[in-house]
N, C-alpha and C positions, 0 to 999 in steps of 0.2 A: 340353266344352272348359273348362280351368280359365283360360284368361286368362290364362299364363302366357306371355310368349313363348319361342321357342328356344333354344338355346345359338348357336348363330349368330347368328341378330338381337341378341340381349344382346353379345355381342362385338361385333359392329361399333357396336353404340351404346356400348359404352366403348370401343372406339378413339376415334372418331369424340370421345368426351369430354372427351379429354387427362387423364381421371386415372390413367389407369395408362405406367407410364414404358417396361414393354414387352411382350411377348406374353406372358413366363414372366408377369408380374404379374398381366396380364388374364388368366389360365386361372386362378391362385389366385386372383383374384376371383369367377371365377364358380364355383369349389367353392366357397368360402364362404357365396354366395348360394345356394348349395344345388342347381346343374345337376350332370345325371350326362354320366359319358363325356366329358366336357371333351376328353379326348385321340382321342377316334373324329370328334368332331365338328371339332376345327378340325386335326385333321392334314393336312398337304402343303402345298409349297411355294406353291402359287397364294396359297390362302388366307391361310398366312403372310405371304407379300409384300404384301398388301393390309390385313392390319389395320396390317403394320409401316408402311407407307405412310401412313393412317390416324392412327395413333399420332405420329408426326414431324410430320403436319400438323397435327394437334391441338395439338401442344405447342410449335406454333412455328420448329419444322426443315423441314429437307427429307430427303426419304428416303436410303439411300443406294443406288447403283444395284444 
């Protein structure tokens, strides 16, 4: 095991962070960071609506419904 975490775990800990202002920005963060499949791993609405949830709390909002 390299120690790396997931692409999932990485995303919710940058939602969770407030530095990214929305999901399009967290998946370009995490190519950058160098995770594959960014688009396999966080596709569907569930999971969208959780980091965006995530993301709004992070930075001070509230989600919208």
């Amino acid at each position: 095991m390299t120690g790396q975490i997931t692409t999932v775990e990485r995303a919710f800990e940058l939602a969770r962070s407030g530095e990214c202002e929305s999901v399009n920005a967290l998946r370009q963060r995490l190519r950058r960071e160098g995770y594959d499949a960014v688009h396999l791993h966080l596709h569907g609405a569930s999971i969208n609506k959780q980091l965006v949830d995530l993301i709004h709390a992070a930075r001070g909002g509230s989600a919208l419904a």
